[in-house]
N, C-alpha and C positions, 0 to 999 in steps of 0.2 A: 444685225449685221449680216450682210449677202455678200457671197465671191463666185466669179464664175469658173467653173472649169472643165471641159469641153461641153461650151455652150450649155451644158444643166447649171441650175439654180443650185445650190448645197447649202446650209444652212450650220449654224453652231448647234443646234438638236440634232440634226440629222449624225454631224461629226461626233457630238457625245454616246448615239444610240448605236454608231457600228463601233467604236471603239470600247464600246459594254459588249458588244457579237463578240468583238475579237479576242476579249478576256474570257468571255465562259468559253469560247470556240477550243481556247488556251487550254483550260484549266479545266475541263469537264475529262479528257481521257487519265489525268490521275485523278480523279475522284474517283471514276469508273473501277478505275484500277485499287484503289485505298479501300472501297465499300466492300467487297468480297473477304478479303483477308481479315480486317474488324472481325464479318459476321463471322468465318470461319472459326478464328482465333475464341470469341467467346462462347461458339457454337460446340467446341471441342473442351474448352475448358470446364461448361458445363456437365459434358458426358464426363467427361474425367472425376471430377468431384463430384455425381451421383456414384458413379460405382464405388468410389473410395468410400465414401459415406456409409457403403452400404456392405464394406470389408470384402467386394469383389475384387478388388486392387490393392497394391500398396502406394500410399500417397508420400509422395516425395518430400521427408523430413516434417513429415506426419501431418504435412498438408496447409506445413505453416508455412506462410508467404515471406514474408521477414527473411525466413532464414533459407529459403530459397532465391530472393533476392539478394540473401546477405548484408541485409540491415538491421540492427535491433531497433522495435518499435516501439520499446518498454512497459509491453502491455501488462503491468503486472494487474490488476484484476481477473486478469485472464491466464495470469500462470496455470503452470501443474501443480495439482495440490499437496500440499505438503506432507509428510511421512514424520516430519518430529514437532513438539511446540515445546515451548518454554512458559510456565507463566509465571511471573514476578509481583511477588506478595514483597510490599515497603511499608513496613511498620516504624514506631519510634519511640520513645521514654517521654513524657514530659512531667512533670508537674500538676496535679488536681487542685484546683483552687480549691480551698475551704471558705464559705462562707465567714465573714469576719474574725477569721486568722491574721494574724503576722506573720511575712517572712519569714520571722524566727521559729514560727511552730509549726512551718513546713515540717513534715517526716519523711522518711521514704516511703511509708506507708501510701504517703498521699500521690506517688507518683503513677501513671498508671499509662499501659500502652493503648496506641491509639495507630489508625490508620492513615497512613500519611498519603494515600491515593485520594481521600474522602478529603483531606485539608488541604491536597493543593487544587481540587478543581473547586470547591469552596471557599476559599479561604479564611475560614472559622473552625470548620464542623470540625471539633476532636471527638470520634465516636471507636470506642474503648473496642480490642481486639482479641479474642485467645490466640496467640501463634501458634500452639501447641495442635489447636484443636485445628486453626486455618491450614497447618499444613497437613494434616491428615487428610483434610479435604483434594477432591480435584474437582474443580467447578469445570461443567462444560464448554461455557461460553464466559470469559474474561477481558472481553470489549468494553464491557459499560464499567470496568472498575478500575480503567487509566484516565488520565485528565482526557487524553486524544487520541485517534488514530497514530499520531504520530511518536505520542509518548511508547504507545505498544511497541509500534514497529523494532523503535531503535534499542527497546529492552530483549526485546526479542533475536536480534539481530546480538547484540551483547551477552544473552545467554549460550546461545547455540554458541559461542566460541570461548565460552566461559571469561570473557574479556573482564577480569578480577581489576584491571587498572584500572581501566573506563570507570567503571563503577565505582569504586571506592574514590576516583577523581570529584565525580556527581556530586557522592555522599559527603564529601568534603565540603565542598562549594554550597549544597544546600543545608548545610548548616550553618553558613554566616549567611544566606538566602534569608532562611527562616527566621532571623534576629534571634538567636541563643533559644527557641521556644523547645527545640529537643534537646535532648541528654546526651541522647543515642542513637544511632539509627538500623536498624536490621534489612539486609537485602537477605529474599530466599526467592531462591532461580528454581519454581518444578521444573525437571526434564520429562520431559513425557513422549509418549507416542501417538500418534493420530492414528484411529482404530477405524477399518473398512465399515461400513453398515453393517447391522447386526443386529440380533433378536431382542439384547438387551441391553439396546440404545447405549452404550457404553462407546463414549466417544475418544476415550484418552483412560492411555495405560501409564504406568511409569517407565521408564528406559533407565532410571538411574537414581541413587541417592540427591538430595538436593542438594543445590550449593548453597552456603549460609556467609553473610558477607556481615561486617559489622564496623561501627565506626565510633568514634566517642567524639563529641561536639565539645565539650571543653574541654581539650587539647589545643 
């Protein structure tokens, strides 16, 4: 399609390609204007956080963005590390099968304690415990002896506040869980301290006596 107007030819290309002039014509003095400030902006933010990095400065709310934006970002892998821990050793009473015995000649000799951390991420393995001797212990690393990350967390988060109801709630509930297979069940909360690095790799002190929680499943 052709129009005339004064006597030139204009064409529907012609009209699409000045009306693309007239949008960049438009819109190129804010870009102009927007591309400086960007480079500045991250140009400065870099100098700022090399010197802070490097304790030339002090970095504003230690250099976390979050909280100078004023949003949490929930990064907890990246928290500050922690100053106390708690580990939670759950042991229980049951029952030692005797090879072709009777119910009736169960003893209490035959009953024997066992770890209930090892029976709920298997759901078999009853492997027999000294408590005596496990709390004397402080194991370094007590990751791999909850069913999950998230078994820890919430034990641990229930320790530091010594939250006696929580737990005893739990110990409740998992013993009709378990279908009558415990007796008893013992909660022990270590308090402990997280130790700085050190000569003799001694990761965790005590802060405190333990707490011992206990519950009896046939009630």
């Amino acid at each position: 399609a052709k129009r005339k107007k004064d006597d030139d030819i204009v064409t529907e290309d012609d009209d699409k390609g000045q009306d693309q002039e007239r949008t960049i014509k438009h819109q190129s003095p804010n870009q102009h204007r927007r591309r400086p400030y960007l480079t500045y902006f991250f140009l400065s933010y870099m100098v700022y956080n090399f010197c802070g990095e490097r304790l030339w400065i002090a970095k504003h709310d230690g250099g976390d963005i979050g909280e100078f934006l004023r949003f949490s970002q929930y990064w907890v892998m990246f928290g500050t590390p922690p100053i106390t821990s708690v580990h939670t050793i759950l042991v229980g009473t049951t029952a030692k099968p005797s090879p072709g015995a009777n119910d009736a000649d169960q003893h209490d000799d035959d009953q024997q304690l066992v770890d209930v951390w090892e029976w709920i991420k298997s759901g078999h393995n009853m492997v027999p415990v000294d408590l005596e001797l496990r709390q004397s212990q402080i194991w370094s690393n007590m990751t791999h002896a909850y069913p999950s990350p998230r078994w820890e967390r919430i034990f641990d988060q229930w320790g530091q506040r010594k939250d006696r109801r929580r737990a005893r709630y739990f110990m409740t509930q998992f013993c009709r869980y378990s279908n009558d297979k415990f007796q008893n069940l013992t909660l022990v909360w270590q308090h402990l301290r997280v130790m700085p690095p050190n000569e003799n790799n001694v990761r965790h002190q005590r802060s405190g006596p333990d707490t011992v929680l206990e519950v009896d499943c046939q009630i």
